[in-house]
C-alpha positions as CSV (number, residue, x, y, z in Angstrom):
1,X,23.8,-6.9,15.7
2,X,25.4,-6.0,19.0
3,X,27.0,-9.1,19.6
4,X,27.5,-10.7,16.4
5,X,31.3,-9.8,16.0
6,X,32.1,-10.2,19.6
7,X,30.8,-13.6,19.1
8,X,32.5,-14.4,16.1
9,X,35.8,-13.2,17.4
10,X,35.5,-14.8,21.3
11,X,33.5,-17.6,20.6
12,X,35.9,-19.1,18.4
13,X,38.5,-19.1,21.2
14,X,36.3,-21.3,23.8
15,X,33.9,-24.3,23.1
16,X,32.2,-23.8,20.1
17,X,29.1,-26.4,19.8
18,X,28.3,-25.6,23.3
19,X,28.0,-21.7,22.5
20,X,26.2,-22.4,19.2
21,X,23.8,-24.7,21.7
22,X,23.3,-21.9,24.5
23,X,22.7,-19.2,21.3
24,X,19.8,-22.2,20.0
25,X,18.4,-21.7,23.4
26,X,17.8,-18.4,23.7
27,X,16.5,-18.3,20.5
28,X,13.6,-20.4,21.1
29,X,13.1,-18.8,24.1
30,X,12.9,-15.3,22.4
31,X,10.4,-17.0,20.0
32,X,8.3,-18.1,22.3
33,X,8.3,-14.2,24.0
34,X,7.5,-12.9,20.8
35,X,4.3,-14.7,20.4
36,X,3.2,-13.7,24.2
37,X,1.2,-10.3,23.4
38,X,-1.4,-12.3,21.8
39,X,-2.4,-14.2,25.1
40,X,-2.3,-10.8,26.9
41,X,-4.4,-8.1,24.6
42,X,-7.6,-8.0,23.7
43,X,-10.2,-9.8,20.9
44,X,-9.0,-8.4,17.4
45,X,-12.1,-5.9,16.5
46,X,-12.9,-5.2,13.1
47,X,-15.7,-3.0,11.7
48,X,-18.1,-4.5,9.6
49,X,-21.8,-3.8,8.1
50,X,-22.3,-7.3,9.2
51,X,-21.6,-7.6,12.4
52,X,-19.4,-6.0,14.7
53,X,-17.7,-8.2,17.6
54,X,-16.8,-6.7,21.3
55,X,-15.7,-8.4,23.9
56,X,-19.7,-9.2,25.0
57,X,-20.5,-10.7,22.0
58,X,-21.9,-9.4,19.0
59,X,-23.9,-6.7,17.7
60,X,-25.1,-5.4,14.2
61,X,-23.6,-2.2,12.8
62,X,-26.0,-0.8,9.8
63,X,-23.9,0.6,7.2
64,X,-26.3,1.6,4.5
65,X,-27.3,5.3,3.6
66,X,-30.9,5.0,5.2
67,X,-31.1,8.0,7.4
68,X,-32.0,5.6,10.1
69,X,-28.6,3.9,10.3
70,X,-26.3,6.9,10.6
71,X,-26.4,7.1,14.2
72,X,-25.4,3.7,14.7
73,X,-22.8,3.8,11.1
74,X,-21.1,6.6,13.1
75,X,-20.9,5.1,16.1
76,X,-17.2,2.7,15.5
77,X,-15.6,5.7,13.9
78,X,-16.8,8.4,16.4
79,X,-15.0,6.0,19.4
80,X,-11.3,6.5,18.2
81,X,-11.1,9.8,19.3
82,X,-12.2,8.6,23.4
83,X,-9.9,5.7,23.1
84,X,-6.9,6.5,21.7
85,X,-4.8,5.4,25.1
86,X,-5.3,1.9,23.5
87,X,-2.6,1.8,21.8
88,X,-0.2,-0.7,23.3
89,X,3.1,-1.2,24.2
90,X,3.3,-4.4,23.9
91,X,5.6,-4.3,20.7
92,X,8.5,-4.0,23.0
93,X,7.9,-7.7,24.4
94,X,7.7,-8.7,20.7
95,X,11.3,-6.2,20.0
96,X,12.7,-7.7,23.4
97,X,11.8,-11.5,21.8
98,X,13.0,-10.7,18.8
99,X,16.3,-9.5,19.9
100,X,17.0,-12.3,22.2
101,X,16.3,-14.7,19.1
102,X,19.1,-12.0,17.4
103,X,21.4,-12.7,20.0
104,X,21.1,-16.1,20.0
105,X,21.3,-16.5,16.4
106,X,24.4,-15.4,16.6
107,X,26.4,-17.8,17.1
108,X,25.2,-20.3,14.6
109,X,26.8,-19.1,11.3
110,X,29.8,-17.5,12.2
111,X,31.4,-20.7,14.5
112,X,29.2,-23.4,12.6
113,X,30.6,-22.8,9.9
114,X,34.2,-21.9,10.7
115,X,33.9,-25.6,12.6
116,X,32.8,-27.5,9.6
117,X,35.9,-25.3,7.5
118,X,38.6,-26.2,10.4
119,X,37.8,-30.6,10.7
120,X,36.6,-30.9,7.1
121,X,39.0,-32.3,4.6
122,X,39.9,-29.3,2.2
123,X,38.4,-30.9,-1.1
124,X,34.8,-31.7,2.0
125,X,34.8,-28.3,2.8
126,X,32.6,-26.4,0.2
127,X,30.5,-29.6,-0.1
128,X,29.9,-30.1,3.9
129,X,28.7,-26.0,3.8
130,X,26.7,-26.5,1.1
131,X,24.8,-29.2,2.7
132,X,24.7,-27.3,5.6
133,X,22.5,-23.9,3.8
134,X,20.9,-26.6,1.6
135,X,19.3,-27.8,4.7
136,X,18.8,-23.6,5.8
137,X,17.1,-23.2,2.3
138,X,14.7,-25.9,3.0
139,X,13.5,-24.7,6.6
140,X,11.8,-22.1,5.0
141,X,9.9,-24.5,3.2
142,X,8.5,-25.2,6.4
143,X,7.9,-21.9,7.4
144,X,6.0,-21.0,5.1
145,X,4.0,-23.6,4.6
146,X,3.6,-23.4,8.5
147,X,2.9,-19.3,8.1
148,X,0.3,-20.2,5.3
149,X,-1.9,-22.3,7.5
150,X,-1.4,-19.6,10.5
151,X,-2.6,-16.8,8.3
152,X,-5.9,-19.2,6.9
153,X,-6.9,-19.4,10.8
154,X,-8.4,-16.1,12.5
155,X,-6.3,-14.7,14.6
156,X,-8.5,-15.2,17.8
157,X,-9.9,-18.6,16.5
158,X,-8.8,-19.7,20.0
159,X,-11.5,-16.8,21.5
160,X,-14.2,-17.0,19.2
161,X,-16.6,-18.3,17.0
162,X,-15.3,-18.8,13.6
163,X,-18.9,-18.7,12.2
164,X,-19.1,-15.3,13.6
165,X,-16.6,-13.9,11.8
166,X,-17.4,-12.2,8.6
167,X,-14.4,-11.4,6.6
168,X,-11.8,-13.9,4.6
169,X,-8.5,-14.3,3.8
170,X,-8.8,-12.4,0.9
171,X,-9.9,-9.1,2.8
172,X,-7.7,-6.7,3.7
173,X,-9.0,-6.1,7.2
174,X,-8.4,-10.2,8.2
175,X,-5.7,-10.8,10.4
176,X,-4.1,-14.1,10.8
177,X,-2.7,-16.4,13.9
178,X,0.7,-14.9,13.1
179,X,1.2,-15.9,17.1
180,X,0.7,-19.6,16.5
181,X,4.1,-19.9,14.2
182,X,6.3,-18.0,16.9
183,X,4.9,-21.0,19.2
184,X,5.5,-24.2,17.0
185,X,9.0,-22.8,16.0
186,X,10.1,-21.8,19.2
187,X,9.0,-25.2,21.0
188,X,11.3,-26.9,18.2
189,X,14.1,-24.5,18.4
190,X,14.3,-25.1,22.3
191,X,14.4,-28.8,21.3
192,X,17.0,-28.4,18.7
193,X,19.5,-26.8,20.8
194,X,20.1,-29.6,23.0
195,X,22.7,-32.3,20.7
196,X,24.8,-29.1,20.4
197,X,25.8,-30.1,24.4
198,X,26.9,-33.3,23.7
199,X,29.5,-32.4,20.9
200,X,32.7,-32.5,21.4
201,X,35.1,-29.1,21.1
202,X,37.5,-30.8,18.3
203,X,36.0,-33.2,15.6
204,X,38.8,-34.8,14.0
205,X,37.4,-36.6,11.1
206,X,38.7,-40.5,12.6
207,X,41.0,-41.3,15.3
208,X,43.4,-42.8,13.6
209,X,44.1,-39.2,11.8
210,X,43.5,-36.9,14.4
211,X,46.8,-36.1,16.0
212,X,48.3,-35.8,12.8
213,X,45.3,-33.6,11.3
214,X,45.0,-31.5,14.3
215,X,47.7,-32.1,16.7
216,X,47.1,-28.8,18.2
217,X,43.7,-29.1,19.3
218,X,44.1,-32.6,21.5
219,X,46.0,-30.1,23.9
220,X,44.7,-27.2,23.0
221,X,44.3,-24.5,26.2
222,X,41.6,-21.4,26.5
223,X,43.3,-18.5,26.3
224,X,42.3,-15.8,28.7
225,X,40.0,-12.8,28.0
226,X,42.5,-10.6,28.6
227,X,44.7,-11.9,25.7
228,X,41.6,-12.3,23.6
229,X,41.1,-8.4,24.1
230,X,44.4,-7.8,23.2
231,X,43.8,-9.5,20.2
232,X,41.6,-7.8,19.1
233,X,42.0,-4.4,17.8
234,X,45.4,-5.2,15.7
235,X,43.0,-8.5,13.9
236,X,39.9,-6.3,13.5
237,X,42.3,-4.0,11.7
238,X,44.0,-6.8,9.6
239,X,40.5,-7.8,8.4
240,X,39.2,-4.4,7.1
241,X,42.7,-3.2,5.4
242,X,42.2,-6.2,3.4
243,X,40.9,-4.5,0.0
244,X,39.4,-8.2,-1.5
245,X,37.2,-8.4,1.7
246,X,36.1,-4.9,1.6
247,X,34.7,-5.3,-2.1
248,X,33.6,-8.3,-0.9
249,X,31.2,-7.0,2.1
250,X,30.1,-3.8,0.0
251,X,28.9,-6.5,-2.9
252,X,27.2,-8.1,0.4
253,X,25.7,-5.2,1.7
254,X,24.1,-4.0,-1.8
255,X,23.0,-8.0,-2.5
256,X,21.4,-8.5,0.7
257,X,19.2,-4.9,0.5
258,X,17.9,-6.9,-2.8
259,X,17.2,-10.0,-0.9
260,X,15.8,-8.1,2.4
261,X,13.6,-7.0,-0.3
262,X,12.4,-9.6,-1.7
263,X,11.9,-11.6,1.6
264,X,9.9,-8.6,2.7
265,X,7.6,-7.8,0.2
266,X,7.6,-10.4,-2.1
267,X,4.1,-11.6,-0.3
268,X,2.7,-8.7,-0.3
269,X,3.6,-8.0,-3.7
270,X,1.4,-11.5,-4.7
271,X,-1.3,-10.4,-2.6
272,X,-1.7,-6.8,-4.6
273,X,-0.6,-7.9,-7.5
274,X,-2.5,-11.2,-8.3
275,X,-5.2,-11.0,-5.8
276,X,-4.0,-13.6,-3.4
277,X,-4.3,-14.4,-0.1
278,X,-1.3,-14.0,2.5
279,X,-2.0,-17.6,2.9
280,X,-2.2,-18.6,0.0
281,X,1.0,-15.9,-1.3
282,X,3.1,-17.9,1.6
283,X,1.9,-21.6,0.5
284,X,2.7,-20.9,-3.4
285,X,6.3,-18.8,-2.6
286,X,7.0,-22.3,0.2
287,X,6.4,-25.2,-2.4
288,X,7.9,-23.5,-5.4
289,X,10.8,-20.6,-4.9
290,X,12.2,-22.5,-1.8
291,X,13.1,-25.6,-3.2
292,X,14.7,-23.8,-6.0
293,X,17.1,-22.2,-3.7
294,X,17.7,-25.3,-2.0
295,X,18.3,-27.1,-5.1
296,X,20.9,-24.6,-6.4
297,X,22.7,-24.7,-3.3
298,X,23.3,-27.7,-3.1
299,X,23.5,-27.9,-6.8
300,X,26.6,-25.1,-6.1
301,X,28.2,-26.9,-3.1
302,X,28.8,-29.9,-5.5
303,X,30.3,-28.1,-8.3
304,X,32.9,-26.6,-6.2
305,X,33.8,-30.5,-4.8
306,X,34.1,-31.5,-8.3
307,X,35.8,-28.3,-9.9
308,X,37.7,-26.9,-7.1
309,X,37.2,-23.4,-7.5
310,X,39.5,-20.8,-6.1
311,X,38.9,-17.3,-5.5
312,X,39.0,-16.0,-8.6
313,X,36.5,-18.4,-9.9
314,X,34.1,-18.4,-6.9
315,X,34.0,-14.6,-8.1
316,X,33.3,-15.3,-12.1
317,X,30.9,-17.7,-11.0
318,X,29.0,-15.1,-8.5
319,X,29.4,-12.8,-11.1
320,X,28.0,-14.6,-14.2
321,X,24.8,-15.6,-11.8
322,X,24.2,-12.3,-11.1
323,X,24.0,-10.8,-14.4
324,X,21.7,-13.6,-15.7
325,X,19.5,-13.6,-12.4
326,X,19.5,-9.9,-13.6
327,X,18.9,-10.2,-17.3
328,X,15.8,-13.3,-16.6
329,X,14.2,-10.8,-14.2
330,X,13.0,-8.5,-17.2
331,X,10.1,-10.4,-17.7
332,X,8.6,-9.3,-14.2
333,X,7.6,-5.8,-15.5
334,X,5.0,-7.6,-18.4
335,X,3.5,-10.2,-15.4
336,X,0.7,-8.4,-13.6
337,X,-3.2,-8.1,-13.1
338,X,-5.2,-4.8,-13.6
339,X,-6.5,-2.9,-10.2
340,X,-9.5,-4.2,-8.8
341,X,-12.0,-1.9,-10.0
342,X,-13.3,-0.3,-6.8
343,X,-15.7,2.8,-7.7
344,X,-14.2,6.1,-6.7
345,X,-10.3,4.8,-5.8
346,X,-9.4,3.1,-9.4
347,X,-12.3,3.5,-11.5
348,X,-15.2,6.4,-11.4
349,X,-18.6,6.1,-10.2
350,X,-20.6,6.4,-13.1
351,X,-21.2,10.3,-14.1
352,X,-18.0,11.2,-11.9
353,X,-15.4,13.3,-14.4
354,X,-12.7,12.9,-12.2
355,X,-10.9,10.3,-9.7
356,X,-8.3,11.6,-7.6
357,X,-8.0,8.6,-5.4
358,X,-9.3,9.0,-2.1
359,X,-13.4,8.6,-1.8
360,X,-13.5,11.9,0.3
361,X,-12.5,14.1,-3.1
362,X,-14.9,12.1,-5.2
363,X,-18.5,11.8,-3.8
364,X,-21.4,11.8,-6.7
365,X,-24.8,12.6,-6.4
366,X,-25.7,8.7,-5.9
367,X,-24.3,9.0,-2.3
368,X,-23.7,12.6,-1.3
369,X,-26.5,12.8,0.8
370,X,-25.7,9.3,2.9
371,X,-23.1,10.8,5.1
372,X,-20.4,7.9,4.3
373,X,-17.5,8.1,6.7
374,X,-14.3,8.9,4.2
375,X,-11.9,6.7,5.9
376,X,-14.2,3.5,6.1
377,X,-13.2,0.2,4.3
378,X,-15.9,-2.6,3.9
379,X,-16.1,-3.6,0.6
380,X,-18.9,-5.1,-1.2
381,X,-19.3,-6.2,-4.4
382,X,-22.1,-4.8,-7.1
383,X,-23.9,-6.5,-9.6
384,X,-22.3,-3.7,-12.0
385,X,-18.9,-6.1,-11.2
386,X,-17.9,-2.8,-9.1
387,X,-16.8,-2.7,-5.7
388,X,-17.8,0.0,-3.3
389,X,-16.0,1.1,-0.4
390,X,-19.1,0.0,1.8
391,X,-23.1,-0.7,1.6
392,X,-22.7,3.2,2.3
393,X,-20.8,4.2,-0.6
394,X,-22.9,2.0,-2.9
395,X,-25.9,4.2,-1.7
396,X,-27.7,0.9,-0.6
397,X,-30.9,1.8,1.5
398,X,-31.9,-2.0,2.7
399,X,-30.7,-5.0,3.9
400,X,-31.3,-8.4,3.9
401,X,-30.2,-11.7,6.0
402,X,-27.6,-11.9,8.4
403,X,-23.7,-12.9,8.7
404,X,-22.4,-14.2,5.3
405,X,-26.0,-14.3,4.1
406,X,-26.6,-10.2,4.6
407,X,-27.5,-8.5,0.9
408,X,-28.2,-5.1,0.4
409,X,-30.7,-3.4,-1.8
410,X,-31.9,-0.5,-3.4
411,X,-28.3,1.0,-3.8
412,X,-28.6,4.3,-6.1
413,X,-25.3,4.3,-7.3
414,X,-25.2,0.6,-9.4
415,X,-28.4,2.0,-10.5
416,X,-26.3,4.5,-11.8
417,X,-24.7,2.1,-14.4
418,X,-28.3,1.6,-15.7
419,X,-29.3,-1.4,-14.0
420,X,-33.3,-1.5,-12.9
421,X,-33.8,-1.4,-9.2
422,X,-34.2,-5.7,-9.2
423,X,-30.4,-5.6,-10.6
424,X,-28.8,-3.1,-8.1
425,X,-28.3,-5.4,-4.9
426,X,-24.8,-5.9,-3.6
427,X,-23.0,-8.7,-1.3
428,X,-20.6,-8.4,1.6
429,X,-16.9,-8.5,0.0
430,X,-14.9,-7.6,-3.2
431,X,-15.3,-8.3,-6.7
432,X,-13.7,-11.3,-8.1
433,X,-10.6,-10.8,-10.1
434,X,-10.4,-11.9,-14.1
435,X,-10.3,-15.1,-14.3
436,X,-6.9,-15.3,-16.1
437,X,-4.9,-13.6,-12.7
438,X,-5.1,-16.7,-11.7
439,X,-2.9,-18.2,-14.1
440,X,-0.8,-15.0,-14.6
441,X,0.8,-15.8,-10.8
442,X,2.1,-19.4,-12.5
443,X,4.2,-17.9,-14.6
444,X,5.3,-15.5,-12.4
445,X,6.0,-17.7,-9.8
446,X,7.9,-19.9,-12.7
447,X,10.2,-17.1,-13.8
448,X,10.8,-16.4,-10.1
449,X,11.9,-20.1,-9.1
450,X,14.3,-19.9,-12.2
451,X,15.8,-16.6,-11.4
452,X,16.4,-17.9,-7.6
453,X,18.0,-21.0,-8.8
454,X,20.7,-19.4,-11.0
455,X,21.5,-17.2,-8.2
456,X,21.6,-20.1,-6.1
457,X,24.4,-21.9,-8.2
458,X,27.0,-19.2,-6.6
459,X,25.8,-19.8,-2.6
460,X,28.6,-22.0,-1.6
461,X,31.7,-19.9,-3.4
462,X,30.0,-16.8,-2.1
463,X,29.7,-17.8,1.8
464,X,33.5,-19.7,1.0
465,X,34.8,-16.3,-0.4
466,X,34.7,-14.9,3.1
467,X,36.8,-17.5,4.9
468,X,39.7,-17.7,1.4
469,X,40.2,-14.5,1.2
470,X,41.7,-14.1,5.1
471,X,43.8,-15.4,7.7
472,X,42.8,-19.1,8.8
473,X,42.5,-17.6,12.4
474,X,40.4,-14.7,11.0
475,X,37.6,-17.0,9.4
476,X,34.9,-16.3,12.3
477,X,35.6,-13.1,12.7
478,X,35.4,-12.7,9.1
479,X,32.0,-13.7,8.6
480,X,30.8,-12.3,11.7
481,X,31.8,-9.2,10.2
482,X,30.3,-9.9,7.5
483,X,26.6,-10.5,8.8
484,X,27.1,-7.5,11.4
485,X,27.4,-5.3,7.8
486,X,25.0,-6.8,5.7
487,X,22.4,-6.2,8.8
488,X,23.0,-3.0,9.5
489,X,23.3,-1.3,6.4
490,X,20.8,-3.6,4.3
491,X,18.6,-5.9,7.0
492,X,17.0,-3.2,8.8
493,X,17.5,0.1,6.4
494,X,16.0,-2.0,3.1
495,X,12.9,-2.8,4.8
496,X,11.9,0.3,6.1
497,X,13.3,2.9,2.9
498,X,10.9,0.3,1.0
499,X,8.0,0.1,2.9
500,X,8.2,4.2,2.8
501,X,7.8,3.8,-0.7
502,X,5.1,1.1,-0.8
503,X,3.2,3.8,0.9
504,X,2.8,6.4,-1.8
505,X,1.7,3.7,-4.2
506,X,-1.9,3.7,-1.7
507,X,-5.0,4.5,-3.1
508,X,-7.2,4.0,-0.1
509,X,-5.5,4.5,2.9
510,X,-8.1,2.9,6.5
511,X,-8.0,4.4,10.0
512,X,-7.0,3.3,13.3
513,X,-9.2,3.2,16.6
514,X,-6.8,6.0,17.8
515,X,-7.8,8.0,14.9
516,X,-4.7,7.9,13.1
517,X,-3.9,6.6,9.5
518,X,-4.1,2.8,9.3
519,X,-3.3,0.0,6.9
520,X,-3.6,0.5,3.7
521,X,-6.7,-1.1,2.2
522,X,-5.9,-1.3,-1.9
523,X,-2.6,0.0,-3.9
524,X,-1.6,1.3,-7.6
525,X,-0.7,-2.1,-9.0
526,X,1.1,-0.6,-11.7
527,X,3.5,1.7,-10.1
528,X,3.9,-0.2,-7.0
529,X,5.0,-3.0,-10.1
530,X,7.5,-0.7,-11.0
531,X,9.0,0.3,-7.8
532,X,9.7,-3.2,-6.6
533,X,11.2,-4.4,-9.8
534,X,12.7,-1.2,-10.7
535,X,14.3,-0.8,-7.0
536,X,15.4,-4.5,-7.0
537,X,17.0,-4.6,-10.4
538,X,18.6,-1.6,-9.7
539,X,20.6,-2.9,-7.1
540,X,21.8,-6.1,-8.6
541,X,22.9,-4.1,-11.7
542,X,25.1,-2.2,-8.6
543,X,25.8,-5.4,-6.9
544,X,27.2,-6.7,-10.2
545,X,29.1,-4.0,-10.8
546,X,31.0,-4.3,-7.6
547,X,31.7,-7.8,-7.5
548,X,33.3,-7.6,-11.0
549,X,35.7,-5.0,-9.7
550,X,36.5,-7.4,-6.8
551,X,37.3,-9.7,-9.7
552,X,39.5,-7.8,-11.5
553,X,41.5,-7.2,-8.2
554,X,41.7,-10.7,-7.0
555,X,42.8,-11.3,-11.2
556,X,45.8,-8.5,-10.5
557,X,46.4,-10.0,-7.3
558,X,46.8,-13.6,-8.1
559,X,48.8,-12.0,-11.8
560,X,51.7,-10.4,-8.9
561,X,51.9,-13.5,-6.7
């Protein structure tokens, strides 16, 4: 964000696949930062009623309602309020990585694609760009098919025993090896950077047409920095009195809070609202929404070879795949799973008049007396079909086994549900989900693909708009401009406006060691449904709405000349 612009502007003045290669460089060596924290904290701790790991091995935590257990029950939760100095600052290695991968990256769009635009034939242009983001849709393929088998492996499966570990995928308390992507793609990235060095600063299409193409550039002189500074004030002000590219970078800022969005959340929102793994959310969103997009780019780049679209039609055509991206994403509201029915948080212990969402405001009789700490989160799964919050909640007074094989018996409150005491044992875990969530993701997924690919068809006018509606000298700038604004005012804002109202959608909030409020362990399906559909919607119903004024002023415009 700080640089972008200067880049843009400077960088296009000086030797541009050499820049682009130095910003590949520091990219993969901010990658590689970003996944250093993990090699220098501590063992991921989680607390279990299986076991409980610490960095000398491992020890079993009782977390039942026999009187005998509470001192040792207590004992993980009682320890946050000695050790709350262990909160780290590491974060600012991964903030310092991540900007330096910021910083790096930007370079790459702004110049790379003002250098295709200058040596491409005109009627090569839109088709060379389009090839270009056809190839940056499908890298994500990669990534998250990369991301999905990161998140399958424990986070410290490098440290420990993966026997020992007692949670899955599925639970809400399982971390990944979110570190092991950071290092894969950053080894690659630093490897990538290198052909950049060896390309020349003009690329005339043959020799036998360069002079004439580009007579210009065969003696073409650096200016200094002092003129460049000169420059630019009076272009910077050219650029944002031009009333096209202003309607132009709002519709950009309002389209890319609704893609921020989406790229944010849309895991998560699989994970809630289908019962999926993040592993499984990032496989299913690589091998079928990413290809769409890759397909309708470069679906887009050659329709505008073979039609030639100007402006005004790059607009109409980002215009009419916005409203039916819009209209086909109805369907979303109608494609969901009930809550998981977890007694106390989404559904009542049997007797209980009244659920208000947090366990500490609904205790029954079945486990009043058990002393269950309010803000503890691990689940197992009744033969009522229920899950409880723990063994504790469930008002389990034995155990049996160990690990993956530890069952608990006796538990008063799936007796509740008048089961005999043979039939009210419960099993480490949650509940499976109806059958039939399964298949409700498919479609979902589907309708998803379909609504990416219609948006997709107006890629390569869109990202062409920029560089039409300005000055040929102006095209990097222009676009650096343009990623500077859609950054600022939609990639960091959306995510974090959001996430803020993610938030009040939580039902069952967990705790951290420093006694603070954690992750949250289970959310309102329905109304978080609502918000992310509603919010997203929302703003391509406002994105539309700008981009067809732009259209009606590029329409007078083109009417006067």
């Amino acid at each position: 964000m700080l640089v972008i612009t200067l880049v843009s502007y400077v960088g296009a003045k000086f030797h541009r696949p050499k820049i682009i290669g130095a910003g590949v460089l520091l990219m993969g060596i901010g990658t590689l930062l970003m996944a250093s924290p993990h090699f220098l904290m501590g063992r991921y701790k989680y607390g279990t009623a299986a076991t409980h790991t610490n960095d000398a091995g491992n020890f079993t935590v009782i977390s039942t309602c026999s009187s005998d257990s509470q001192e040792t029950l207590q004992q993980p939760y009682s320890e946050c309020q000695i050790i709350e100095a262990e909160s780290s600052l590491l974060w600012v290695v991964v903030l310092l990585g991540n900007a330096m991968r910021g910083i790096g990256e930007a370079s790459i769009v702004p110049l790379g694609m003002s250098f295709i635009d200058d040596y491409a034939r005109p009627e090569n242009s839109a088709f060379y760009i389009g090839c270009l983001n056809t190839l940056r849709g499908i890298g994500p393929i990669f990534g998250f098919i990369l991301g999905s088998l990161c998140a399958n492996l424990y986070v410290d499966f490098d440290l420990v025993n993966q026997e020992s570990v007692t949670i899955t995928p599925q639970d809400s308390r399982w971390v990944g090896a979110w570190w092991l992507g950071f290092v894969v793609s950053g080894l690659l990235t630093l490897l990538a950077a290198f052909p950049f060095w060896f390309l020349p600063r003009a690329l005339p299409e043959n020799s036998q047409t360069s002079e004439l193409d580009h007579p210009s550039e065969q003696h073409k002189t650096t200016p200094s920095l002092t003129e460049i500074i000169k420059d630019f004030a009076p272009t910077f002000k050219r650029l944002l009195t031009n009333k096209i590219y202003i309607l132009y970078l709002a519709y950009s800022i309002v389209a890319f809070n609704d893609f921020a969005i989406v790229a944010t959340y849309t895991p998560k929102y699989l994970e809630q609202q289908f019962g999926q793994s993040a592993s499984k959310a990032n496989f299913l969103i690589g091998v079928t929404c990413i290809p769409a997009v890759a397909l309708g780019i470069f679906l887009s780049g050659l329709m505008m070879k073979r039609f030639k679209w100007g402006l005004l039609a790059s607009a109409r055509v980002n215009l009419f795949t916005g409203v039916t991206m819009l209209l086909l994403a109805v369907p979303f509201f109608a494609l969901s799973c009930e809550n998981l029915d977890v007694a106390g948080v989404t559904v009542p212990y049997q007797g209980s008049t009244e659920v208000q969402g947090v366990i500490s405001d609904v205790l029954p009789s079945c486990n009043a007396d058990c002393g269950c700490p309010d803000l503890q989160w691990d689940p197992v799964c009744g033969e009522n079909g229920v899950t409880y919050i723990s063994p504790c909640h469930a008002g389990c007074n034995s155990t049996q086994g160990a690990g993956w094989n530890k069952t608990f018996h006796d538990c008063r409150c799936i007796q509740s549900w008048g089961l005999s005491v043979g039939n009210s044992s419960a099993v480490l875990g949650q509940c499976s989900r109806d059958p039939n969530c399964n298949q409700m993701i498919y479609v979902f997924l589907g309708v998803q693909s379909l609504v990416l690919f219609v948006y997709s068809l107006g890629a390569v006018p869109f990202l062409t708009f920029s560089m039409r509606i300005v000055d040929p000298e102006m095209k990097a700038l222009s676009v650096g401009v343009l990623l500077l604004s859609i950054r600022v005012l939609g990639g960091i804002p959306a995510p974090i406006y959001f996430g803020g109202l993610i938030d009040t959608t939580c039902l069952k909030w967990g705790q951290r060691k420093s006694c603070g409020r954690g992750a949250c362990r289970i959310y309102d399906n329905e109304t978080f449904r609502f918000l992310f559909q509603g919010m997203t919607i929302g703003l391509r119903v406002l994105a539309c709405s700008v981009l067809w004024i732009a259209t009606i002023e590029i329409k007078r415009k083109s009417a006067e000349q």
